[in-house]
Residue frames as qw, qx, qy, qz and C-alpha x, y, z in Angstrom:
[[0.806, 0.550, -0.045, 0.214, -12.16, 25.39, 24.80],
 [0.771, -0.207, 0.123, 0.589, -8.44, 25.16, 25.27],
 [0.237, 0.942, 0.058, -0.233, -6.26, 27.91, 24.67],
 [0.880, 0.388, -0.154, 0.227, -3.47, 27.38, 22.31],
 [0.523, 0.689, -0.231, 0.447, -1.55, 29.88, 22.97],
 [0.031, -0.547, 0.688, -0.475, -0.91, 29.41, 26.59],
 [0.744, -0.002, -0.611, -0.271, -1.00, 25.52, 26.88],
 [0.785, -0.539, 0.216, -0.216, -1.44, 23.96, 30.03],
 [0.182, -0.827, 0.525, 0.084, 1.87, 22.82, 31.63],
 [0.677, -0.094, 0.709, -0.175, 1.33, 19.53, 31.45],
 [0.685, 0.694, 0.216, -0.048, 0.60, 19.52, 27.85],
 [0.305, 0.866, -0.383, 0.103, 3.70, 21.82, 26.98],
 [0.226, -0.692, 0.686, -0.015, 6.06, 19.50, 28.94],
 [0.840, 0.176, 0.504, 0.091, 4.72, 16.15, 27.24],
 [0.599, 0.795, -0.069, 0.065, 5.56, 18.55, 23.74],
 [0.442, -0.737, 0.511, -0.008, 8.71, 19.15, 25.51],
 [0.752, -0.216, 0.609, -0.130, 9.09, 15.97, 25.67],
 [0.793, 0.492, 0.291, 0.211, 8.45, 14.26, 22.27],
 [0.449, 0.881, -0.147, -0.037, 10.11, 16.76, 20.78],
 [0.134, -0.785, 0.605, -0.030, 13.33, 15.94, 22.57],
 [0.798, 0.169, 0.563, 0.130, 12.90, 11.90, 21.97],
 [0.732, 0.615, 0.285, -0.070, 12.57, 13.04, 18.59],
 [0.312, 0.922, -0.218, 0.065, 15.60, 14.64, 18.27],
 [0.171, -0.501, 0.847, -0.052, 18.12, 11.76, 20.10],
 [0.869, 0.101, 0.428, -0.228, 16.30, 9.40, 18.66],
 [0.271, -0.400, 0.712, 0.509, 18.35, 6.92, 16.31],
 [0.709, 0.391, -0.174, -0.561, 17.18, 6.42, 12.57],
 [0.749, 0.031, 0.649, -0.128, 16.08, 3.31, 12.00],
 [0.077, 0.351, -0.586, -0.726, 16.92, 1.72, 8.21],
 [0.676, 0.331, 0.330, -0.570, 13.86, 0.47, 6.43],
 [0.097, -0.209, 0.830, 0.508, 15.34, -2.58, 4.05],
 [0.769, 0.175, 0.075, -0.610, 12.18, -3.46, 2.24],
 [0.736, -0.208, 0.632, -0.126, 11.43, -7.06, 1.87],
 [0.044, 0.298, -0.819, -0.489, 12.93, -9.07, -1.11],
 [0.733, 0.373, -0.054, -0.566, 10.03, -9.69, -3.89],
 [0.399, -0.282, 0.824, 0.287, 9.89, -13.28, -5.61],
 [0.112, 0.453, 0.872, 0.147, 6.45, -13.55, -6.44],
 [0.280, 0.179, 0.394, -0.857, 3.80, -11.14, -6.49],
 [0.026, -0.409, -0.896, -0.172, 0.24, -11.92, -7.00],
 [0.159, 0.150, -0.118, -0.969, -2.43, -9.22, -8.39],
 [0.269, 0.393, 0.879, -0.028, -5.88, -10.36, -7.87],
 [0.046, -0.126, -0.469, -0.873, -8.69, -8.66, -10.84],
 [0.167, 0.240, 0.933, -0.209, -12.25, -8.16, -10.83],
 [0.223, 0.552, 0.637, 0.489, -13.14, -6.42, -14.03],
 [0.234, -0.844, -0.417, 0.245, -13.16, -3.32, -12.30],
 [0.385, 0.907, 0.016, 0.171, -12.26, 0.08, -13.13],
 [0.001, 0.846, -0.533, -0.033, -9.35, -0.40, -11.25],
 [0.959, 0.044, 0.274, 0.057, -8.16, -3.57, -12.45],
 [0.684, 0.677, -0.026, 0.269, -5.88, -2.32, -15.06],
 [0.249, -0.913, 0.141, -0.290, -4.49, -0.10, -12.75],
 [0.763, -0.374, 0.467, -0.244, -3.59, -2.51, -10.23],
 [0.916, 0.352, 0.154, 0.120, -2.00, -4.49, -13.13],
 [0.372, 0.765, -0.266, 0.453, 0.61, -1.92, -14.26],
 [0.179, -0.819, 0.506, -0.202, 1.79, -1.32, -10.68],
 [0.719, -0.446, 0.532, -0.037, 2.57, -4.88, -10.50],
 [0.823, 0.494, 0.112, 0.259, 4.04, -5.30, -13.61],
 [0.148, 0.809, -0.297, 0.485, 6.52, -2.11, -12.95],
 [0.616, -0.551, 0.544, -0.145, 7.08, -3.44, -8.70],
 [0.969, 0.012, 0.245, -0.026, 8.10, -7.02, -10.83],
 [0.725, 0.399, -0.169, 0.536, 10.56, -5.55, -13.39],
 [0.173, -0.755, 0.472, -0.421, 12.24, -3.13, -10.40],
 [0.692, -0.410, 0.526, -0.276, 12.45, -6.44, -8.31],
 [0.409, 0.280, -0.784, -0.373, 12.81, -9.17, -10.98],
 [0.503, 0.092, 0.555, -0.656, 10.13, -10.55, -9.47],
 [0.046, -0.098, -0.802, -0.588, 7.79, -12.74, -10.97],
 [0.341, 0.169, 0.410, -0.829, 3.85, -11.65, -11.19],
 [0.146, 0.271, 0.944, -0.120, 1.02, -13.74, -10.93],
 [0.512, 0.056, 0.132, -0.847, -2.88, -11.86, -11.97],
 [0.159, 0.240, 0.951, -0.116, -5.50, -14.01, -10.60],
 [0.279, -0.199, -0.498, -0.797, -9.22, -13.39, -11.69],
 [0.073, 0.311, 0.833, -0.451, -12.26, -13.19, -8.89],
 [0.480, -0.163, -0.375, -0.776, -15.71, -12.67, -9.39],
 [0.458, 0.212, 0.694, -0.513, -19.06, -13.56, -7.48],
 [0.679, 0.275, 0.255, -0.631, -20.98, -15.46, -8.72],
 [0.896, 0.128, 0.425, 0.010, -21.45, -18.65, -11.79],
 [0.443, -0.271, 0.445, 0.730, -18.81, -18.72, -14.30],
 [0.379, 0.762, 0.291, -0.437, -19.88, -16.51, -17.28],
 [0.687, 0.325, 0.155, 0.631, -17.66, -16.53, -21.23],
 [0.292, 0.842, 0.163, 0.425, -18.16, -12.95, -21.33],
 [0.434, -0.821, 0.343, 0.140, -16.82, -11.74, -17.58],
 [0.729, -0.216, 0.331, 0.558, -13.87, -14.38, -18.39],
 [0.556, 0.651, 0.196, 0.478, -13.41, -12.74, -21.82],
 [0.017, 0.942, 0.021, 0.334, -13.14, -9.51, -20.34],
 [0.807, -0.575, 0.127, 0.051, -10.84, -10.56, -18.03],
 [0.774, 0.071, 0.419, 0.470, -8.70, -12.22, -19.74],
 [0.410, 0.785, 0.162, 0.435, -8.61, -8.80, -21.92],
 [0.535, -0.809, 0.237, 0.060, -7.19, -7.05, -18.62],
 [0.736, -0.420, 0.414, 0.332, -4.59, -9.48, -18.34]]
Protein backbone atom coordinates (compact mmCIF):
# COMPACT_ATOMS: atom_id res chain seq x y z
CA UNK A 1 0.00 0.00 0.00
CA UNK A 2 1.09 3.46 -1.00
CA UNK A 3 2.15 5.89 1.37
CA UNK A 4 0.42 9.15 1.36
CA UNK A 5 2.44 10.99 3.05
CA UNK A 6 5.58 10.66 1.10
CA UNK A 7 4.18 10.25 -2.52
CA UNK A 8 6.23 8.92 -5.09
CA UNK A 9 7.85 11.64 -7.29
CA UNK A 10 6.20 10.95 -10.11
CA UNK A 11 2.86 11.16 -8.59
CA UNK A 12 3.70 14.52 -6.67
CA UNK A 13 4.94 16.16 -9.92
CA UNK A 14 1.76 15.08 -12.08
CA UNK A 15 -0.16 16.93 -8.67
CA UNK A 16 2.30 19.56 -9.34
CA UNK A 17 1.19 19.69 -12.34
CA UNK A 18 -2.67 19.82 -12.46
CA UNK A 19 -2.60 21.96 -9.88
CA UNK A 20 -0.70 24.56 -11.85
CA UNK A 21 -3.00 24.04 -15.20
CA UNK A 22 -5.59 24.65 -12.79
CA UNK A 23 -4.57 27.76 -11.71
CA UNK A 24 -3.65 29.55 -15.44
CA UNK A 25 -6.28 28.01 -16.72
CA UNK A 26 -8.98 30.43 -18.39
CA UNK A 27 -12.73 30.21 -17.19
CA UNK A 28 -14.77 29.10 -19.60
CA UNK A 29 -18.61 30.77 -19.71
CA UNK A 30 -21.34 28.19 -19.64
CA UNK A 31 -24.42 30.03 -21.71
CA UNK A 32 -27.03 27.38 -21.29
CA UNK A 33 -29.02 26.52 -24.29
CA UNK A 34 -32.19 28.60 -25.18
CA UNK A 35 -35.51 26.46 -24.19
CA UNK A 36 -38.56 26.54 -26.75
CA UNK A 37 -40.11 23.41 -26.11
CA UNK A 38 -39.69 21.02 -23.47
CA UNK A 39 -41.20 17.66 -23.40
CA UNK A 40 -41.84 15.61 -19.98
CA UNK A 41 -42.58 12.08 -20.64
CA UNK A 42 -45.07 10.23 -17.49
CA UNK A 43 -45.58 6.83 -16.47
CA UNK A 44 -47.87 6.89 -13.49
CA UNK A 45 -45.04 6.63 -11.35
CA UNK A 46 -44.17 7.92 -8.10
CA UNK A 47 -42.11 10.22 -9.74
CA UNK A 48 -44.25 11.47 -12.33
CA UNK A 49 -45.57 14.42 -10.56
CA UNK A 50 -42.31 15.32 -9.67
CA UNK A 51 -40.91 15.39 -12.98
CA UNK A 52 -43.97 17.54 -13.91
CA UNK A 53 -43.36 20.51 -11.56
CA UNK A 54 -39.71 20.78 -12.61
CA UNK A 55 -40.87 21.25 -16.03
CA UNK A 56 -43.50 23.43 -15.44
CA UNK A 57 -41.07 25.87 -13.21
CA UNK A 58 -37.75 25.24 -16.17
CA UNK A 59 -40.92 26.53 -18.74
CA UNK A 60 -42.07 29.66 -16.81
CA UNK A 61 -38.07 30.68 -16.06
CA UNK A 62 -37.56 30.13 -19.91
CA UNK A 63 -40.99 30.98 -21.40
CA UNK A 64 -40.78 27.92 -22.80
CA UNK A 65 -43.51 25.91 -23.82
CA UNK A 66 -44.05 22.23 -22.11
CA UNK A 67 -45.28 19.30 -23.64
CA UNK A 68 -46.21 15.92 -20.90
CA UNK A 69 -46.44 12.91 -22.95
CA UNK A 70 -47.91 9.63 -21.35
CA UNK A 71 -45.97 6.00 -21.78
CA UNK A 72 -46.90 2.83 -20.55
CA UNK A 73 -46.28 -0.94 -21.55
CA UNK A 74 -48.56 -2.60 -22.48
CA UNK A 75 -52.71 -2.48 -24.09
CA UNK A 76 -54.41 0.70 -23.60
CA UNK A 77 -56.34 0.57 -20.27
CA UNK A 78 -59.39 3.71 -19.10
CA UNK A 79 -58.09 3.49 -15.74
CA UNK A 80 -53.99 3.90 -16.33
CA UNK A 81 -55.21 6.78 -18.87
CA UNK A 82 -57.45 8.20 -16.13
CA UNK A 83 -54.75 8.29 -13.83
CA UNK A 84 -52.66 9.86 -16.06
CA UNK A 85 -54.44 12.25 -17.24
CA UNK A 86 -54.92 13.11 -13.30
CA UNK A 87 -50.97 13.75 -13.24
CA UNK A 88 -51.21 16.04 -15.97
Amino acid sequence: MPDSLSPDDRDLNTAIHDFEAALTAKRSELVPPELNVILVAIDGSNQSDMAIGIAAELARRTSATAHVACVYVGSPDADRDAALAAHV
